[in-house]
PASE-732021 format. One line per field, with one value per residue (C-alpha): residue in one letter; x, y, z. Coordinates in pm, whole numbers, m for minus. Last residue first. Example, Ala and Ser with C-alpha at 12.3 -4.5 7.8 and 13.67 -1.06 7.14 Angstrom:
code = (S A) .
c1 = (1367 1230) .
c2 = (m106 m450) .
c3 = (714 780) .
END
This chain:
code = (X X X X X X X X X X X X X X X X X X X X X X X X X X X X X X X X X X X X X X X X X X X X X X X X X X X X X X X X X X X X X X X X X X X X) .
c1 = (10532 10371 10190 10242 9998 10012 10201 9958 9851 9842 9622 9400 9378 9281 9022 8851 8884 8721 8448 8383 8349 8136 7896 7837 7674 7374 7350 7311 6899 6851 7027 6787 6526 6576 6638 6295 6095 6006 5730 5954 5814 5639 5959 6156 5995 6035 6346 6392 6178 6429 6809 6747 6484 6692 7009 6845 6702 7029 7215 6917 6955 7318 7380 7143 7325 7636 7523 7404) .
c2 = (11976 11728 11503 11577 11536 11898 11780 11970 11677 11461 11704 11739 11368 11327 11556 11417 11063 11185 11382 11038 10836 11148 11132 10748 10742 11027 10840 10502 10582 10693 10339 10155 10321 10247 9876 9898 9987 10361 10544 10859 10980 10677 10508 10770 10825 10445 10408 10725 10604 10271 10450 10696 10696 10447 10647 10985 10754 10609 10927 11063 10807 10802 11167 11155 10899 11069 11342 11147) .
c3 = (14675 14896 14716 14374 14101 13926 13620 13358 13217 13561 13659 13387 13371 13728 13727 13350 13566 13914 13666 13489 13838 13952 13675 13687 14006 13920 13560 13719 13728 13406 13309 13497 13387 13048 13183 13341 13035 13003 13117 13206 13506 13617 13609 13689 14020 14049 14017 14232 14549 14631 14587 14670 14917 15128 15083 15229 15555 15569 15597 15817 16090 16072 16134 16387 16559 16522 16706 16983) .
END
Protein backbone atom coordinates (compact mmCIF):
# COMPACT_ATOMS: atom_id res chain seq x y z
CA UNK A 1 0.00 0.00 0.00
CA UNK A 2 2.98 1.92 0.54
CA UNK A 3 4.04 1.76 -2.77
CA UNK A 4 0.87 2.84 -3.98
CA UNK A 5 1.08 5.99 -2.29
CA UNK A 6 4.35 6.47 -3.38
CA UNK A 7 3.11 6.19 -6.91
CA UNK A 8 0.14 8.26 -6.58
CA UNK A 9 2.02 11.28 -5.39
CA UNK A 10 5.15 10.69 -7.72
CA UNK A 11 2.88 11.05 -10.61
CA UNK A 12 0.78 13.56 -9.17
CA UNK A 13 4.33 15.81 -8.53
CA UNK A 14 5.40 14.87 -12.30
CA UNK A 15 2.05 15.84 -13.75
CA UNK A 16 2.25 19.40 -12.26
CA UNK A 17 5.64 19.64 -13.45
CA UNK A 18 5.84 19.13 -16.06
CA UNK A 19 2.06 20.55 -17.27
CA UNK A 20 1.48 23.68 -14.46
CA UNK A 21 5.21 25.09 -14.83
CA UNK A 22 5.04 25.99 -18.58
CA UNK A 23 2.51 27.74 -17.93
CA UNK A 24 3.47 29.36 -14.59
CA UNK A 25 6.33 30.67 -16.57
CA UNK A 26 4.41 31.64 -19.17
CA UNK A 27 2.32 34.02 -17.43
CA UNK A 28 5.19 34.71 -15.25
CA UNK A 29 7.54 35.71 -17.69
CA UNK A 30 5.29 36.75 -20.78
CA UNK A 31 7.55 35.37 -23.08
CA UNK A 32 6.98 33.46 -26.38
CA UNK A 33 6.69 29.73 -26.01
CA UNK A 34 10.19 28.76 -27.07
CA UNK A 35 11.51 31.27 -24.24
CA UNK A 36 9.54 29.29 -22.12
CA UNK A 37 10.55 26.41 -23.31
CA UNK A 38 13.99 26.91 -22.57
CA UNK A 39 13.13 28.33 -18.86
CA UNK A 40 11.48 25.33 -18.54
CA UNK A 41 14.58 22.67 -19.53
CA UNK A 42 16.73 24.64 -17.16
CA UNK A 43 15.57 22.41 -13.96
CA UNK A 44 16.66 19.10 -16.36
CA UNK A 45 19.66 20.49 -17.74
CA UNK A 46 21.33 21.39 -14.35
CA UNK A 47 21.83 17.95 -13.17
CA UNK A 48 23.20 16.55 -16.60
CA UNK A 49 25.91 19.54 -16.26
CA UNK A 50 26.51 18.90 -12.44
CA UNK A 51 26.79 14.82 -13.33
CA UNK A 52 29.56 16.04 -15.99
CA UNK A 53 31.49 18.91 -13.68
CA UNK A 54 31.27 15.52 -10.93
CA UNK A 55 32.65 13.25 -13.14
CA UNK A 56 35.43 15.43 -14.34
CA UNK A 57 36.62 16.31 -10.93
CA UNK A 58 36.85 12.86 -10.23
CA UNK A 59 38.40 11.52 -12.95
CA UNK A 60 40.93 14.67 -12.46
CA UNK A 61 41.90 13.87 -9.27
CA UNK A 62 41.89 9.89 -10.03
CA UNK A 63 39.11 9.14 -7.57
CA UNK A 64 37.01 6.82 -10.10
CA UNK A 65 37.64 3.47 -8.71
CA UNK A 66 35.20 1.02 -7.91
CA UNK A 67 36.35 -0.70 -5.21
CA UNK A 68 39.53 0.71 -4.00
Amino acid sequence: MKLVALNFFYQTGDYGYTLWLPSILKNLTGTNMAGVGLLAAIPFDLPLFWGYMRFRGSATVQENAVCG
